[in-house]
SEZALUM-351194 format. One record per residue (C-alpha): x, y, z; residue in one letter. Coordinates in nm, 2 decimals, always signed. Example, Ala and Ser with C-alpha at 12.3 -4.5 7.8 and 13.67 -1.06 7.14 Angstrom:
2
+--------+--------+--------+--------+
:     xx :     yy :     zz : residu :
+--------+--------+--------+--------+
:  +1.23 :  -0.45 :  +0.78 :      a :
:  +1.37 :  -0.11 :  +0.71 :      s :
+--------+--------+--------+--------+
END
This chain:
306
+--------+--------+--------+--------+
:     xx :     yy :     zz : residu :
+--------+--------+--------+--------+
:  +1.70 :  -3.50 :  -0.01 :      x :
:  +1.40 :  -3.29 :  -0.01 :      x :
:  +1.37 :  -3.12 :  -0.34 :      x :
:  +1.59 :  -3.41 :  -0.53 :      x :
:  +1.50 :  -3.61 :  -0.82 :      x :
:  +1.73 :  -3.90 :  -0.89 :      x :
:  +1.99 :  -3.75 :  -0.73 :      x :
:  +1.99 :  -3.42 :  -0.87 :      x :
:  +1.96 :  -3.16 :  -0.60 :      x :
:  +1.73 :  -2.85 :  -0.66 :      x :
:  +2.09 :  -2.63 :  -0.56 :      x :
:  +2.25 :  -2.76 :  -0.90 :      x :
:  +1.93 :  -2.65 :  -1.11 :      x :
:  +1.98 :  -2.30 :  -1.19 :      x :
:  +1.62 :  -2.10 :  -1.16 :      x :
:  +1.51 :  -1.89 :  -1.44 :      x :
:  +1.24 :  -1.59 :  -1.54 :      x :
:  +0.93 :  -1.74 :  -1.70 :      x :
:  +0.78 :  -1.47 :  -1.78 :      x :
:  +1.05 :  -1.31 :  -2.08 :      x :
:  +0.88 :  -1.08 :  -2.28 :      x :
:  +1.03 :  -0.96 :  -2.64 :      x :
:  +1.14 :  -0.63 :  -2.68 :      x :
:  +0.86 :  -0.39 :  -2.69 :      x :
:  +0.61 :  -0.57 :  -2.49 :      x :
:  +0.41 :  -0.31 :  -2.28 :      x :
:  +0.60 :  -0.44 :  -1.98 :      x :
:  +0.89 :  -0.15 :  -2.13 :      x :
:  +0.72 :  +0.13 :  -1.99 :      x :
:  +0.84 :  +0.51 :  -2.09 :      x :
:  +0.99 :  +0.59 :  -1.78 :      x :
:  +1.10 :  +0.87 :  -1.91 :      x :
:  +0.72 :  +0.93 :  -1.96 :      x :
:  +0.63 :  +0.83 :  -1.58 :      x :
:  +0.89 :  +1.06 :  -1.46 :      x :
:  +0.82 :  +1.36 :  -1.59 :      x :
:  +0.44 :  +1.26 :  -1.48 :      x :
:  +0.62 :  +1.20 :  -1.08 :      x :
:  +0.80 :  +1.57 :  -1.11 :      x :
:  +0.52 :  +1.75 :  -1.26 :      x :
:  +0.50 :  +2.07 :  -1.04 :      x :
:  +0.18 :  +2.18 :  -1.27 :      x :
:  -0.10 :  +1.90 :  -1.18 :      x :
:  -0.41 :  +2.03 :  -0.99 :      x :
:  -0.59 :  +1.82 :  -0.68 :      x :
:  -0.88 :  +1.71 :  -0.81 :      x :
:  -0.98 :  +1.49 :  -0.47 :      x :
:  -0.87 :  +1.49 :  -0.08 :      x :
:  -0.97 :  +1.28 :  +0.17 :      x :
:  -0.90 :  +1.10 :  +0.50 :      x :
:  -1.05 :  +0.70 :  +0.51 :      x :
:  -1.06 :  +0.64 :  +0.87 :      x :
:  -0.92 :  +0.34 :  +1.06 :      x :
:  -1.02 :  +0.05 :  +1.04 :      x :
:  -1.26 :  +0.14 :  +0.78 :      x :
:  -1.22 :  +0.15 :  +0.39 :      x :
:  -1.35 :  +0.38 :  +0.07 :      x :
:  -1.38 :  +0.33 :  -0.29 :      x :
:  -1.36 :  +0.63 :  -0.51 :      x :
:  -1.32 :  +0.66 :  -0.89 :      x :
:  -1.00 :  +0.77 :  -1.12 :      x :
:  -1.01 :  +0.85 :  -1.49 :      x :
:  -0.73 :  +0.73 :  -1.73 :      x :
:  -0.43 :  +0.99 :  -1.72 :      x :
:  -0.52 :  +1.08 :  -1.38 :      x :
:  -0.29 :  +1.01 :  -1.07 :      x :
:  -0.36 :  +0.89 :  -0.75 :      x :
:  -0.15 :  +0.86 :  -0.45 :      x :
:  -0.22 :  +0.69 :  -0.11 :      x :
:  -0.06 :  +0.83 :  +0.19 :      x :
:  +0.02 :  +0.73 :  +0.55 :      x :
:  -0.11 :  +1.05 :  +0.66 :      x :
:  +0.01 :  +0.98 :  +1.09 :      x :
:  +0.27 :  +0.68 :  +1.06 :      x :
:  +0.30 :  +0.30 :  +0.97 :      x :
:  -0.04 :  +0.14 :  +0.83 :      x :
:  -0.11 :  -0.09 :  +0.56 :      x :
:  -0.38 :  -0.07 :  +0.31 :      x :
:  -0.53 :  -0.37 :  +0.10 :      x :
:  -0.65 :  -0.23 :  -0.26 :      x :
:  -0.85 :  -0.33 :  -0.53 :      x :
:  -0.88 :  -0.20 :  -0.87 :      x :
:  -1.20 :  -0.28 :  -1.14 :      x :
:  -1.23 :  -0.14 :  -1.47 :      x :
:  -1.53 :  +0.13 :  -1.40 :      x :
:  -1.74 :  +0.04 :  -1.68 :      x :
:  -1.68 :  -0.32 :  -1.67 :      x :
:  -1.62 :  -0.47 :  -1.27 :      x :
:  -1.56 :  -0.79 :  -1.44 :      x :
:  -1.22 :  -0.64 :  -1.56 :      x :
:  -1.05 :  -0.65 :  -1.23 :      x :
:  -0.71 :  -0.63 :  -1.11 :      x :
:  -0.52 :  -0.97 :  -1.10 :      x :
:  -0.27 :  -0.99 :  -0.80 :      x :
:  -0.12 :  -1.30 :  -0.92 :      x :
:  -0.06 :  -1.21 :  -1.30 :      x :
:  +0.11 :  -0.90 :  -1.19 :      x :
:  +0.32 :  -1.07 :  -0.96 :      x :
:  +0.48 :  -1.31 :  -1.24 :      x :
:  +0.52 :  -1.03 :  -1.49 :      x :
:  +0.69 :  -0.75 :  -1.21 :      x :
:  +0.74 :  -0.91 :  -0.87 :      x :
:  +0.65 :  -1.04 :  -0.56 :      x :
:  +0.71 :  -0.68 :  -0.44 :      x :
:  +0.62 :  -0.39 :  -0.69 :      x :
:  +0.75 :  -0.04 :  -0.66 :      x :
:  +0.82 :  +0.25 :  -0.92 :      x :
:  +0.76 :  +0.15 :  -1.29 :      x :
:  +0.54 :  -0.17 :  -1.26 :      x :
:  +0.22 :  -0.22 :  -1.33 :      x :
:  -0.10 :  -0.34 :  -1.22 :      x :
:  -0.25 :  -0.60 :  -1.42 :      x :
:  -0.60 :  -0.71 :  -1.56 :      x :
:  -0.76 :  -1.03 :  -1.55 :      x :
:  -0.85 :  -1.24 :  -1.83 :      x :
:  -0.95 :  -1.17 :  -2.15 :      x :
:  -0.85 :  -0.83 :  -2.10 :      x :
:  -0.52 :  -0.85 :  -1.98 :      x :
:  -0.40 :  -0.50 :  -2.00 :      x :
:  -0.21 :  -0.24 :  -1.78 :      x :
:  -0.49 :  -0.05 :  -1.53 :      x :
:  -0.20 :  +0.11 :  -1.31 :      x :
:  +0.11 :  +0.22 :  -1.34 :      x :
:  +0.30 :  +0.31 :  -1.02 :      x :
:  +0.50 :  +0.65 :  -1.08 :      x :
:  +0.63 :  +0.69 :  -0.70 :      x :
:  +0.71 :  +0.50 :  -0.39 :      x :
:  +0.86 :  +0.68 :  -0.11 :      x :
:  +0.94 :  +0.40 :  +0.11 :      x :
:  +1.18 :  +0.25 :  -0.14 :      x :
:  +1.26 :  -0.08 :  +0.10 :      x :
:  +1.42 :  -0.28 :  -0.16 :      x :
:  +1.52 :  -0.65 :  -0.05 :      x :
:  +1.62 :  -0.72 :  +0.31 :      x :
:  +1.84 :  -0.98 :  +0.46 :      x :
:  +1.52 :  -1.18 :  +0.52 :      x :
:  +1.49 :  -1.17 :  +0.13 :      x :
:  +1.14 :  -0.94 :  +0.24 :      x :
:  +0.98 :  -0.67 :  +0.03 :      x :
:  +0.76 :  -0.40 :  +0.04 :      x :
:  +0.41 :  -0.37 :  -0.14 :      x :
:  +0.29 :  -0.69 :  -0.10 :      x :
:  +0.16 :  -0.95 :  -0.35 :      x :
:  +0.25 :  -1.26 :  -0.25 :      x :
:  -0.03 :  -1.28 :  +0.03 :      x :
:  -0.37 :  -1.18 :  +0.01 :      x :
:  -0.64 :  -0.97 :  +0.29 :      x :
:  -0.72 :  -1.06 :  +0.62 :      x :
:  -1.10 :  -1.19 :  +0.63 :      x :
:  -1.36 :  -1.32 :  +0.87 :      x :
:  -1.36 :  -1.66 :  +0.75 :      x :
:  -1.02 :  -1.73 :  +0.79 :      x :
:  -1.03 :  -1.56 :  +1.12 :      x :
:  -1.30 :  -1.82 :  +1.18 :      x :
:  -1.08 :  -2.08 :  +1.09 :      x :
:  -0.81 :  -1.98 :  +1.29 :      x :
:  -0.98 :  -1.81 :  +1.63 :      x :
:  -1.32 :  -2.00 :  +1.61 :      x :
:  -1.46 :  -1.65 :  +1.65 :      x :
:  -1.72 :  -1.39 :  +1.46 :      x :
:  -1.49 :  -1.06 :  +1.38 :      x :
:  -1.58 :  -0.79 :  +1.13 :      x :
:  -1.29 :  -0.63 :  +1.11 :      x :
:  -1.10 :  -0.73 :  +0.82 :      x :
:  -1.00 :  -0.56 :  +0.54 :      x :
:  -1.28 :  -0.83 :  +0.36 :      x :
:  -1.51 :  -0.67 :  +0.48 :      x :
:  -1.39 :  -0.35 :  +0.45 :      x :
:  -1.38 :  -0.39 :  +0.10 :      x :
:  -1.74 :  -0.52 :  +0.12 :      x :
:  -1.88 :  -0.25 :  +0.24 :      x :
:  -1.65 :  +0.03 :  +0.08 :      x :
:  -1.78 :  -0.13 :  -0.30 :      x :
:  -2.16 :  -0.17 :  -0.17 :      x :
:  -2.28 :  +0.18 :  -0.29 :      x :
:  -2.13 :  +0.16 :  -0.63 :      x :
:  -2.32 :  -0.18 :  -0.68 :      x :
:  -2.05 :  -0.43 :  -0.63 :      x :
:  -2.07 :  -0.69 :  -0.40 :      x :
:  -1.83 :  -0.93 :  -0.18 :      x :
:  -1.79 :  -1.15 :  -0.47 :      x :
:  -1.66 :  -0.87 :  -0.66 :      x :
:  -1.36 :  -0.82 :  -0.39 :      x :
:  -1.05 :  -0.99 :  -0.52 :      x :
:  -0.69 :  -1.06 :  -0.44 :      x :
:  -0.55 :  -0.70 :  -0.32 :      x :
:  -0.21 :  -0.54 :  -0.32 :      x :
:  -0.07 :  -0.47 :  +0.03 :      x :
:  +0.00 :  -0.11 :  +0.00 :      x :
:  +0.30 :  -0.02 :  +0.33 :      x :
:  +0.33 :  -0.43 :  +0.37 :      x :
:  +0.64 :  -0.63 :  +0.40 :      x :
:  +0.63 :  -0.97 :  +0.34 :      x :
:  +0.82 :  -1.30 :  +0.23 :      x :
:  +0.90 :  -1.66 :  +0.26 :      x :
:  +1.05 :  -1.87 :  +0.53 :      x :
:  +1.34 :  -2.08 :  +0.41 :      x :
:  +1.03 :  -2.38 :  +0.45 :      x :
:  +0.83 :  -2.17 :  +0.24 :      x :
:  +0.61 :  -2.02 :  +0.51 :      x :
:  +0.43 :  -1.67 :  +0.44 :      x :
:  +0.57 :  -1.41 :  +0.70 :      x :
:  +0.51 :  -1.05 :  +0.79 :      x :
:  +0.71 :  -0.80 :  +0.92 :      x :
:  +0.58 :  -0.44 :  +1.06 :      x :
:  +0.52 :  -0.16 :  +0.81 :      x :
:  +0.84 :  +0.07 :  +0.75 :      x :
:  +0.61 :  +0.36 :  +0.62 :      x :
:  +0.65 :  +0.69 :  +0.83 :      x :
:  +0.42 :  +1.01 :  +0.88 :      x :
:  +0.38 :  +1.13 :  +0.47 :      x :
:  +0.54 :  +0.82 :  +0.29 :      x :
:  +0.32 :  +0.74 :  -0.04 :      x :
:  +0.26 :  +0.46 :  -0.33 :      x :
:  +0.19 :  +0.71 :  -0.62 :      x :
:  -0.03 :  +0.53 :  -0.91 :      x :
:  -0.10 :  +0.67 :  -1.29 :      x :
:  -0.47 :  +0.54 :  -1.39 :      x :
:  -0.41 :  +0.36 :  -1.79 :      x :
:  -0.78 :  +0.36 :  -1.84 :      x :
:  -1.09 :  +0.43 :  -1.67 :      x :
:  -1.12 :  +0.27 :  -1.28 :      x :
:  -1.27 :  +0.22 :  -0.93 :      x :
:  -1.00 :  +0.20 :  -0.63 :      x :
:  -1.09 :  +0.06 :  -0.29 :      x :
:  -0.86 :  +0.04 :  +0.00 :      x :
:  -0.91 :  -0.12 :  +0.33 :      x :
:  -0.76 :  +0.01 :  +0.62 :      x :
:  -0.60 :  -0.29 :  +0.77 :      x :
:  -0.76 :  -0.37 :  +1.11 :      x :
:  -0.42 :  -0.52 :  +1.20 :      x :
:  -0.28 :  -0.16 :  +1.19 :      x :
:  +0.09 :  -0.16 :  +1.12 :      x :
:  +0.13 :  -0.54 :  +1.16 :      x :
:  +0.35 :  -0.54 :  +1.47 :      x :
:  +0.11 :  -0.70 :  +1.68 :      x :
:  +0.02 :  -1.07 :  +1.59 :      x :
:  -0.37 :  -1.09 :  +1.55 :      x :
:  -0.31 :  -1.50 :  +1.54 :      x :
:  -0.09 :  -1.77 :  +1.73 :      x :
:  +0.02 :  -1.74 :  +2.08 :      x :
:  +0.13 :  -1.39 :  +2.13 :      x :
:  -0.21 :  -1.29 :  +1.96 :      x :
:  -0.35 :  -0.96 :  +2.07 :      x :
:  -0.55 :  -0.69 :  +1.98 :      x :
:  -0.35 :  -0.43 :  +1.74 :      x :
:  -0.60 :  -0.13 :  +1.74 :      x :
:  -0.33 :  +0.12 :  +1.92 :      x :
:  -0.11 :  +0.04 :  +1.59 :      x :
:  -0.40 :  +0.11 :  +1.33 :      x :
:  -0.36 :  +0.48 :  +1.21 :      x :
:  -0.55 :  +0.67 :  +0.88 :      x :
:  -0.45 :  +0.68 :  +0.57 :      x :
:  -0.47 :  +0.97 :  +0.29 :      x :
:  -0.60 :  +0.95 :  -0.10 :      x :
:  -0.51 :  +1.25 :  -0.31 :      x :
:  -0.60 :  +1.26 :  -0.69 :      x :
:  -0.44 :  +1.48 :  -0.91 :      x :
:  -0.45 :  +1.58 :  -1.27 :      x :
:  -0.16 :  +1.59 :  -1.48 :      x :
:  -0.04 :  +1.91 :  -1.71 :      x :
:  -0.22 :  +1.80 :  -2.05 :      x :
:  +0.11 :  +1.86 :  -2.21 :      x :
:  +0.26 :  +1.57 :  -2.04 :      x :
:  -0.01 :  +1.35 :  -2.18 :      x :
:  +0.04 :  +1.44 :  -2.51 :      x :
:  +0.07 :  +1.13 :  -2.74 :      x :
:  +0.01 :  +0.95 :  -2.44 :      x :
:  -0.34 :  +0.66 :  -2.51 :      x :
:  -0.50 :  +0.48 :  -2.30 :      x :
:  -0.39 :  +0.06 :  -2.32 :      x :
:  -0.66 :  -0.16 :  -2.53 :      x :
:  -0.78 :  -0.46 :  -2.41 :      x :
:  -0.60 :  -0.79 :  -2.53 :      x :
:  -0.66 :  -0.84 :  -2.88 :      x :
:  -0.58 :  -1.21 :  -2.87 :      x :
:  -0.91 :  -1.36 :  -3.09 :      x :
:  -0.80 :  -1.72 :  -3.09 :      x :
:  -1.10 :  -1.87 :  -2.91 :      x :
:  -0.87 :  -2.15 :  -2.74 :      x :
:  -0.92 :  -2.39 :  -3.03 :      x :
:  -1.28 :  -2.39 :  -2.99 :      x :
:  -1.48 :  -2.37 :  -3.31 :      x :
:  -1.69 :  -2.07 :  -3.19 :      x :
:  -1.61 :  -1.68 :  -3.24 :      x :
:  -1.41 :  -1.52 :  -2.97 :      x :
:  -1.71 :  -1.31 :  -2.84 :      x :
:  -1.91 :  -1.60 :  -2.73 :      x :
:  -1.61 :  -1.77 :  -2.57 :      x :
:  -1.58 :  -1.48 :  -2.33 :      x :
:  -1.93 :  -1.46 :  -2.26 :      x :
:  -1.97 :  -1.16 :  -2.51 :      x :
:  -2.27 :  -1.33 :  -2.66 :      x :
:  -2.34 :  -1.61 :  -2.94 :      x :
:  -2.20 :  -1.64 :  -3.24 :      x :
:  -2.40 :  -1.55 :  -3.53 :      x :
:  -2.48 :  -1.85 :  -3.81 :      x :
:  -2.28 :  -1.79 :  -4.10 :      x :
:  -2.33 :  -1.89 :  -4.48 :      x :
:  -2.23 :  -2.24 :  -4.51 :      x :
:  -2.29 :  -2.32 :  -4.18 :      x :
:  -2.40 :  -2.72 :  -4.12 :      x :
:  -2.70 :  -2.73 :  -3.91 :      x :
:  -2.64 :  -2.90 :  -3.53 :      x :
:  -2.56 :  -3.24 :  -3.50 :      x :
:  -2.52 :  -3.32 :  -3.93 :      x :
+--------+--------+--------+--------+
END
């Protein structure tokens, strides 16, 4: 039997969470903090603007500000990415955040830095769509996949095609000196996903209507880029044998940035990096391990290679 071992089928092993922090961990977020943040009738728009299509746009949000992203006509998914904006090589790390939240995040998780910084960039403070689990065992908000590109269109159609949300990316992250190697794994803002009982990605179409939102708090300093998916609301396959082309489902999507009554941030700080300094058993200080520079030669050091 497929998934056996001596006998034992997977159906009499009972699954558990990994990923059990103690009490306290900065996975407990205040949510009566993030509320109040949500309900504030006091914050002033700071930022407006349309991305087009089929297109895609970075733009910049300072810790204890809040962003939402809006399907400003109807049902469209958008593929963001998150860096630290002083530091691109603090980035947002899909896969992390998925084992600490979940496949699908919504109201009170967080989005997640890479390594060695490991720290909370975004917190999500509203989602309007709400889609929960469906029969299917699909959610909303996807990270369990990943965006669309030209090279796996390659792969797939044998043809040249620009419009993925790769390149989107690429060319939304170009003017603030970032290039396509700087574009990581994204959350699927609006997308609903799971897994086949085989284990098979799948997609369903976006449930988003005309004003729905993802609402994000920014934890420290950060550049946002969103792609607006070519594949519009995915109801249209781009791949297989009913492939064709899905521009009459691709729609706009809004970004509004806000600012927060100071009062509600009061006692609020923004999240430090990791302070984890073991230097992974290698006899070297913790700075040089992460690339930070060389450690400096210390009384009593032996010289190389005595």
């Amino acid at each position: 039997m497929r998934g056996s071992r001596e006998g034992l089928s997977a159906e009499h092993v009972q699954p558990r969470i990994i990923y059990e922090a103690k009490p306290g961990s900065p996975l407990e977020v205040d949510r009566n903090f993030y509320t109040r943040l949500a309900r504030a009738d006091g914050r002033r728009r700071v930022e407006q603007f349309v991305v087009p299509r089929r297109s895609g746009r970075a733009w910049p949000v300072r810790a204890g500000q809040i962003f939402r992203i809006t399907a400003v006509e109807g049902p469209q998914v958008a593929d963001l990415n998150v860096w630290n904006l002083h530091n691109p090589r603090e980035r947002f790390w899909a896969s992390r955040t998925r084992q600490l939240h979940s496949a699908h995040v919504t109201t009170f998780d967080r989005l997640w830095s890479c390594l060695p910084y490991l720290r909370p960039m975004l917190t999500i403070t509203g989602d309007s769509v709400r889609y929960g689990r469906d029969a299917d065992g699909a959610g909303c908000h996807d990270l369990l996949g990943t965006r669309c590109d030209p090279y796996v269109h390659k792969l797939l159609n044998g043809e040249e095609f620009d419009l993925c949300c790769h390149s989107n990316l690429v060319r939304a992250v170009a003017p603030h000196r970032l290039t396509e190697l700087d574009v990581h794994d994204v959350l699927n803002v609006f997308q609903v996903t799971g897994l086949t009982p085989e284990g098979r990605y799948f997609v369903k179409p976006s449930p988003a209507r005309k004003s729905d939102f993802l609402e994000f708090f920014a934890e420290i300093d950060v550049l946002c880029a969103i792609s607006v998916c070519p594949h519009g609301d995915l109801s249209v396959a781009v791949w297989g044998p009913d492939a064709g082309d899905p521009l009459a489902t691709c729609r706009p999507l809004g970004v509004e940035i806000w600012e927060p009554p100071p009062e509600l941030l009061k006692g609020w700080t923004s999240p430090a990096a990791s302070d984890y300094r073991g230097a992974h058993g290698l006899q070297c200080a913790p700075q040089a391990v992460a690339g930070l520079g060389p450690r400096r030669p210390r009384r009593g050091d032996k010289p190389r290679g005595a």
